[in-house]
ZAMARGU-4260 file (C-alpha; in steps of 0.2 Angstrom, whole numbers, plus 5000, padded with zeros to 4 digits):
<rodrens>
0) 5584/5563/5453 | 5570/5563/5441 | 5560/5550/5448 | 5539/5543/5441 | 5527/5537/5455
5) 5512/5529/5455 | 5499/5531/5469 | 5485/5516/5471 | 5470/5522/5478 | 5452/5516/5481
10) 5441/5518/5468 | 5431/5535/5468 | 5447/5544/5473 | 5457/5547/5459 | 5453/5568/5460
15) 5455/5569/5478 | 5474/5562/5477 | 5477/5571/5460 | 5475/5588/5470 | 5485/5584/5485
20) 5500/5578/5474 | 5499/5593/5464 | 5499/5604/5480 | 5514/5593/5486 | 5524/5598/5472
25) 5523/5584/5462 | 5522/5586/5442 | 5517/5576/5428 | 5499/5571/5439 | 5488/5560/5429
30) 5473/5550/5436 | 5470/5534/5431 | 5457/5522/5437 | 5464/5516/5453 | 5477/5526/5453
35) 5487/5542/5453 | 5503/5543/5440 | 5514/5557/5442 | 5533/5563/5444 | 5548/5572/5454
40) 5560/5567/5464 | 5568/5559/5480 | 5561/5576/5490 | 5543/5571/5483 | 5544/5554/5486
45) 5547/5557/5505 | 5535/5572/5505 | 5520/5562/5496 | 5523/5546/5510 | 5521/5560/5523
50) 5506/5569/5516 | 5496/5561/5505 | 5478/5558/5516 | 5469/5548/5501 | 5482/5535/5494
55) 5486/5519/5498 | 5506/5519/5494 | 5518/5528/5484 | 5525/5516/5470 | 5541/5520/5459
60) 5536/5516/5444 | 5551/5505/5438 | 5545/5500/5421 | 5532/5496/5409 | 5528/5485/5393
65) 5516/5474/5385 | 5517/5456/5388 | 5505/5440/5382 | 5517/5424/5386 | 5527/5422/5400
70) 5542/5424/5389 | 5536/5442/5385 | 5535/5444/5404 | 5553/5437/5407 | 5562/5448/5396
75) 5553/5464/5400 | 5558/5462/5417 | 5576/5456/5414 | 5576/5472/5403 | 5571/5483/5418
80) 5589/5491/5428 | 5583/5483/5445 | 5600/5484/5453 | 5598/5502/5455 | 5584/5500/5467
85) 5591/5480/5474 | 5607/5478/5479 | 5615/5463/5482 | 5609/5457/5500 | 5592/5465/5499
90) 5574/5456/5500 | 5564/5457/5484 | 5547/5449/5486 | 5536/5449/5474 | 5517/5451/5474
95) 5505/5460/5462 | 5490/5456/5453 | 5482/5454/5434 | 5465/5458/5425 | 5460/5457/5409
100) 5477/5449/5403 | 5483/5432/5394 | 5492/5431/5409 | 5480/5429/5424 | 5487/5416/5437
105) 5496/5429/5449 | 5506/5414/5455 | 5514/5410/5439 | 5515/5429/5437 | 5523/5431/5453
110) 5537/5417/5449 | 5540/5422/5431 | 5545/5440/5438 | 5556/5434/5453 | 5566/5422/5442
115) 5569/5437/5428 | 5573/5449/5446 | 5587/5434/5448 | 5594/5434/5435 | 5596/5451/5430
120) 5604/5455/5446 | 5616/5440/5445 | 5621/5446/5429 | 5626/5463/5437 | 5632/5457/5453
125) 5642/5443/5450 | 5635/5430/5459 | 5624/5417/5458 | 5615/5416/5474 | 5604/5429/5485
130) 5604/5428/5504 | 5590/5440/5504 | 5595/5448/5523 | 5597/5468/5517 | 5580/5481/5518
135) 5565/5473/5509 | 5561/5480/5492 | 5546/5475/5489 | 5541/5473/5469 | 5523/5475/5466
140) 5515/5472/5449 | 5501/5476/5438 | 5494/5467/5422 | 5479/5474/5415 | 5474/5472/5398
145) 5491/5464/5394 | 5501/5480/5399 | 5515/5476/5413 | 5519/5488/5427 | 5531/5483/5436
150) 5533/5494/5454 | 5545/5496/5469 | 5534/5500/5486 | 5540/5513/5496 | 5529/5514/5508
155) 5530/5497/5517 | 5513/5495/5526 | 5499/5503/5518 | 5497/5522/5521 | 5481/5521/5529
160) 5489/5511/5543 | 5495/5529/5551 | 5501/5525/5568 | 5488/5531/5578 | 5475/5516/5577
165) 5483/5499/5587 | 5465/5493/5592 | 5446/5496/5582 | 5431/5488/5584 | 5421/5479/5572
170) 5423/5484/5555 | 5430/5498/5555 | 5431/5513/5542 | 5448/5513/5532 | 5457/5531/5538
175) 5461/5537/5519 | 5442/5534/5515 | 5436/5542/5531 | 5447/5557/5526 | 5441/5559/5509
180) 5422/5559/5516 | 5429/5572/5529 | 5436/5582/5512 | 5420/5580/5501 | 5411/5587/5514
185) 5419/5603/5513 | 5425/5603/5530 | 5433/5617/5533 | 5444/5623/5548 | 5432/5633/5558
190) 5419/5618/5558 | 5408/5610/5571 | 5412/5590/5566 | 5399/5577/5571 | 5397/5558/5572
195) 5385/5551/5580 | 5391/5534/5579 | 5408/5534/5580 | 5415/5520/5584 | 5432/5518/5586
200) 5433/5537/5578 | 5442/5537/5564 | 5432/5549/5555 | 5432/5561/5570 | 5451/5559/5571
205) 5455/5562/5552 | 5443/5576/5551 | 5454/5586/5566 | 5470/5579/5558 | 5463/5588/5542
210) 5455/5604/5550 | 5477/5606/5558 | 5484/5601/5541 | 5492/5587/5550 | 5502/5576/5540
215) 5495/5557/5541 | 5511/5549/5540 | 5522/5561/5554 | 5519/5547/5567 | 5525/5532/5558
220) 5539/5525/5548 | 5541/5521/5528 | 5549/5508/5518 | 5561/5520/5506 | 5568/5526/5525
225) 5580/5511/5520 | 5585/5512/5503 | 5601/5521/5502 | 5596/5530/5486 | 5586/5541/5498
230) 5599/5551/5510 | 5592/5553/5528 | 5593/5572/5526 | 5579/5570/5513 | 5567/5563/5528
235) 5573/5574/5541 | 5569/5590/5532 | 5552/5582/5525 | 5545/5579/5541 | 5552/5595/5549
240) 5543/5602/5534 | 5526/5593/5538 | 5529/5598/5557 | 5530/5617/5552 | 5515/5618/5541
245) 5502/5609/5553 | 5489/5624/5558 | 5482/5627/5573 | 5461/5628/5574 | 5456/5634/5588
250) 5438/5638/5580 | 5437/5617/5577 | 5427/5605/5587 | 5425/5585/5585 | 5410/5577/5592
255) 5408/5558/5594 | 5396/5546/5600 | 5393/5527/5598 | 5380/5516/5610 | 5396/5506/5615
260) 5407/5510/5629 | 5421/5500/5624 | 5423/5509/5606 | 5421/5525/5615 | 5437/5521/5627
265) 5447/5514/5611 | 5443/5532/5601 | 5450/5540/5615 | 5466/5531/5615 | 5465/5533/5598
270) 5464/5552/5599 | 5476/5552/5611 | 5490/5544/5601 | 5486/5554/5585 | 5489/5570/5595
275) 5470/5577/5594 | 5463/5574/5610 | 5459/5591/5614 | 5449/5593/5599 | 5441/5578/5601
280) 5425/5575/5612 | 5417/5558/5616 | 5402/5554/5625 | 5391/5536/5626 | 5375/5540/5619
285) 5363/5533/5606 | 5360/5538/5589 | 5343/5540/5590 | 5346/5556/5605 | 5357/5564/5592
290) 5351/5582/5594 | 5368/5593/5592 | 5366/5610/5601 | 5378/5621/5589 | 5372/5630/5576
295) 5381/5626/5564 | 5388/5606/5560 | 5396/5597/5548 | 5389/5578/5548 | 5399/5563/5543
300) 5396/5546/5547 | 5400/5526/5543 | 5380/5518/5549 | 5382/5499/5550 | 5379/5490/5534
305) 5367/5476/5532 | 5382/5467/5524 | 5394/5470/5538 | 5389/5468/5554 | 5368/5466/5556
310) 5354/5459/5548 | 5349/5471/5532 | 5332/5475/5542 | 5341/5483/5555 | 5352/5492/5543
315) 5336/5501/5536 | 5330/5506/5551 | 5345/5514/5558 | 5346/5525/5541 | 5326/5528/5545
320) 5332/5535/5561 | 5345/5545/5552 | 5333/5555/5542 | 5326/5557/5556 | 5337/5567/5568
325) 5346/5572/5553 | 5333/5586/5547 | 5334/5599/5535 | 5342/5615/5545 | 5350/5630/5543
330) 5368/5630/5547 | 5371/5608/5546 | 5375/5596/5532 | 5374/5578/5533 | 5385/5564/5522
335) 5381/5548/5524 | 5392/5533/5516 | 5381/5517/5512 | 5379/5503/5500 | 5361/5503/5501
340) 5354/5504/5485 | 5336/5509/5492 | 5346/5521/5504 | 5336/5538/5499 | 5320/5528/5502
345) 5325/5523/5519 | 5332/5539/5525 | 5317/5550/5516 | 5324/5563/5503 | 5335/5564/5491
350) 5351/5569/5494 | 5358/5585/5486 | 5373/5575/5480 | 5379/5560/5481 | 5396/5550/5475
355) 5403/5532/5472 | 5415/5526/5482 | 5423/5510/5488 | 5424/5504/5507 | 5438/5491/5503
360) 5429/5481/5489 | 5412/5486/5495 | 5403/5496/5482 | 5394/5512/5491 | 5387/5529/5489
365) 5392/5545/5499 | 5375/5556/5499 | 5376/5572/5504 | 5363/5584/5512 | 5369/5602/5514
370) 5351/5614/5510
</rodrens>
């Protein structure tokens, strides 16, 4: 069945999960702030849960339409052929958001479309009461600039939630933004990977997961694995698909290092769990020692943000430290995410390129260093 999708992401990387889509199979990919628009069917929907590294869920897209009163919002809703997604007994929450729009209060958005959900499905069905005890069917919506989008999640918990990470430490790097600075570094499977403050090692693991083509999603589960439109043959032969195509690199190498001992033991669980232990070396060490013995290295790190977790003077002197023991040589390249506007300053050259991105709803900058 021809089915249209829509994939959220954080802002920044809209080109990133239009390429892996595309090299999923899907058709029909269009970026859009914030999001990724594209089609296929039941095959792809498994296939981009499994795969996608970059996104935040996978959205059928049930509808779309303009609405500027809460009348307008009814009856585009009631308009929509919900009961071939929700059947009679399942859950349909609703939760969404709206910007820009003569609608803004998201609670009076939120009710409008659950009572046009009702009532649509009670015309269908027959009945005039929901006990709500099936699968969830989460309805997600989107209101910007008057336009209604009105979405089935078929993910369940977000897609950077991929199974491996049970404990982190303090602020930790989201896994789909610490993969996209693994893939805008250009690392590649025969690559030496560095971080020299690691933490709980998210971008270490992410960046073995991607050298091996591992799949994110093999280790957890997904909300469409309940919906009866998707035959369990669909999931079986995705995931024995994402199994198959996972590459060994025996050439790659991951190595971490964090002042903190107890971040140190939670990465290697974390390792552990997402099946790249052996690729994956940790040792207790501080940043300011960092004097990698490879000749070659790829660089990619998450430094502590004045914002986050220290005062902003410490910030600036841990990225003084970092152009420090980050100098210009042969064989390395550095990338460095920060929301420090003076970060160039403070680490003392320009970088060669550098790329805005979002850590959650903190605006920062990726800056690259690779001559």
């Amino acid at each position: 069945m021809e089915l249209e999708f829509a994939a959220p992401c954080l802002f920044g990387l809209e080109s990133l999960v239009s390429k892996e889509l595309k090299a999923l199979g899907a058709e029909k990919v269009a970026a859009e702030n914030g999001r990724v628009r594209f089609a296929g069917d039941e095959y792809v929907l498994a296939r981009a849960n499994l795969g996608v590294r970059y996104a935040e869920r996978i959205f059928v897209v049930l509808g779309s339409f303009t609405a500027h009163t809460f009348e307008e919002l009814f009856q585009g809703v009631r308009a929509l052929p919900l009961e071939n997604w929700i059947g009679r007994y399942d859950a349909f929450p609703v939760a969404g958001h709206t910007l820009n729009s003569d609608l803004f209060s998201v609670r009076d958005c939120q009710s409008i479309i659950k009572k046009a959900a009702v009532e649509r499905l009670k015309e269908k069905y027959g009945i005039s009461w929901f006990e709500e005890t099936g699968a969830r069917r989460q309805l997600r919506f989107s209101i910007l600039k008057n336009r209604v989008d009105l979405y089935l999640d078929t993910s369940g918990e977000p897609l950077y939630k991929r199974g491996y990470r049970t404990e982190a430490n303090e602020a930790p790097i989201r896994e789909t933004l610490a993969a996209a600075m693994c893939a805008l570094s250009q690392l590649r499977p025969y690559h030496t990977l560095y971080d020299p403050m690691c933490g709980s090692g998210t971008i270490l693991i992410e960046g073995a997961m991607l050298a091996q083509n591992i799949a994110p999603g093999l280790r957890r589960r997904f909300a469409a694995e309940r919906f009866e439109q998707i035959p369990e043959t669909v999931w079986k032969e995705e995931r024995a698909r994402a199994l198959a195509e996972i590459r060994p690199a025996p050439d790659f190498a991951a190595f971490g290092s964090d002042i903190d001992e107890a971040a140190l033991e939670i990465a290697r669980e974390n390792a552990r769990r997402a099946g790249v232990s052996e690729t994956v070396h940790l040792a207790r060490a501080d940043v300011r020692d960092f004097a990698p013995e490879t000749q070659h290295g790829t660089v990619v790190t998450n430094p502590p943000y004045g914002e986050r977790m220290q005062t902003r003077r410490a910030a600036a002197e841990i990225l003084r430290t970092l152009g420090r023991v980050f100098p210009q040589r042969h064989g390395f390249s550095y990338s460095v995410i920060s929301p420090e506007p003076d970060f160039e300053a403070l680490f003392g050259r320009r970088a060669d390129k550098s790329r805005k991105l979002y850590n959650g709803m903190l605006k920062c900058r990726l800056y690259m260093y690779y001559k």
